[in-house]
N, C-alpha and C positions, 0 to 999 in steps of 0.2 A: 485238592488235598486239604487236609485240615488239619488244625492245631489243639492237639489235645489241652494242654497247658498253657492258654493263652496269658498275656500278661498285659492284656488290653483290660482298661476303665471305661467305660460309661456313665459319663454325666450326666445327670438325670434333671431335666430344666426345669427351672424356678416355674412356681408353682403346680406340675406337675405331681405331685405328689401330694398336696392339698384337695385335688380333685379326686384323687384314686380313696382318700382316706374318705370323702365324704359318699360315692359309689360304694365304698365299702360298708361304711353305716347304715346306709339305705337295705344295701343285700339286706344286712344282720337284721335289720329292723323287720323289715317286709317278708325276708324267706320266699322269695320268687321260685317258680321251678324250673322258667327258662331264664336262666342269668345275662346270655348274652342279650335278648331280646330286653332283659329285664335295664341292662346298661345300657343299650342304645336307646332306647326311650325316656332312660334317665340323664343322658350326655343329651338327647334330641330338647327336653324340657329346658334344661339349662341355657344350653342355646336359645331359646325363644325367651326367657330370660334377662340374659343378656342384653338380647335386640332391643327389649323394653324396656328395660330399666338403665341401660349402656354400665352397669356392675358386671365386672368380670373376676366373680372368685379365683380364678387361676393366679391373677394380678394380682389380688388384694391379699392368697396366701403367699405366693412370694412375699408381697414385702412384709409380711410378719413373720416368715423366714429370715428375711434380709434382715431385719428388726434383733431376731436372737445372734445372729450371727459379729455383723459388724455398724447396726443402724443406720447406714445409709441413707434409707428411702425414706425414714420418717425424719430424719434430719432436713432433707431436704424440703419436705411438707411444711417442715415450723417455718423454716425458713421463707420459704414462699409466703408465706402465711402472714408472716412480719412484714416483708414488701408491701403485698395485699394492704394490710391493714395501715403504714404509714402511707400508701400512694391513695387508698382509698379505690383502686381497680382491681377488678379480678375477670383475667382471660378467661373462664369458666364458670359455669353455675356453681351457686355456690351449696354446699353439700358440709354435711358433719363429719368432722375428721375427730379422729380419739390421736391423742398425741401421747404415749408414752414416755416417762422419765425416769431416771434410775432414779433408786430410791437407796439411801443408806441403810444400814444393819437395824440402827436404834428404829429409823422409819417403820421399819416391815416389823418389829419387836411389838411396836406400837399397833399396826393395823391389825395382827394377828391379835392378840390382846382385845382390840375393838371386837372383831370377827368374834370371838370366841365371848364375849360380853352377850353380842348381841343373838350370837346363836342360844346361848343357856339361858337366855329371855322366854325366845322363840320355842323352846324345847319347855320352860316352864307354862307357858302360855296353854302350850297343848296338851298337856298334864291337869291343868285346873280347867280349860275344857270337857277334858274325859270326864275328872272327878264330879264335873257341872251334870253332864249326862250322866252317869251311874245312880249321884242321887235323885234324878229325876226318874230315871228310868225302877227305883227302888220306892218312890213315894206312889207312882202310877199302878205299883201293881198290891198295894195295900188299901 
């Protein structure tokens, strides 16, 4: 028998959803024509992957899940990280960790500001580029 109107949840596990998003990208990007064939070669790659590199995206989108949510995971990485550094040992190879911090209103007022400085740099840059080749490409044909 079955329940039309169920009122069941499915929690859908950390990092889970970080993988489907980047199979997803892959489809849009590539346009396979057999998709399932197209995903299990794409989950089979990653898998090997994994084995080599011991990086497990599933893991590493969770905790940048965990990170928007309630930061747990990367609190706990600095933290580690402080032990680490005052004992001078580390259980582990060591590896580059990006550590996230909140940033106040005025901060991010500031960085966007920079951002937007140095992008209209960049945007004048390839402007007097162009203008470099048009007069070139106008002296060449006289």
């Amino acid at each position: 028998m079955s329940i039309p109107f169920s009122n069941t949840h499915y929690r859908i596990p950390q990092g889970f959803g970080n993988l489907l998003e980047g199979l997803t990208r892959e489809i849009l990007r590539e346009q396979p024509d057999n998709i399932p064939a197209f995903a299990a070669a794409y989950f089979e790659n990653l898998l090997e992957k994994r084995e080599k590199t011991s990086f497990d995206p599933a893991e590493w989108g969770a905790k940048l899940d965990d990170r928007y949510y309630n930061k747990h995971t990367f609190k706990e990485q600095e933290q580690s990280e402080i032990c680490e550094k005052e004992t001078g040992k580390s259980g582990r190879e060591e590896t580059p960790v990006t550590v996230f911090e909140e940033s106040t209103e005025e901060e991010r007022e500031k960085e966007e500001h920079a951002a937007l400085k140095i992008q209209a740099a960049f945007r004048g840059h390839v402007a007097r580029e162009e203008v470099k080749k048009m007069k070139s490409e106008k002296e060449e044909k006289k």
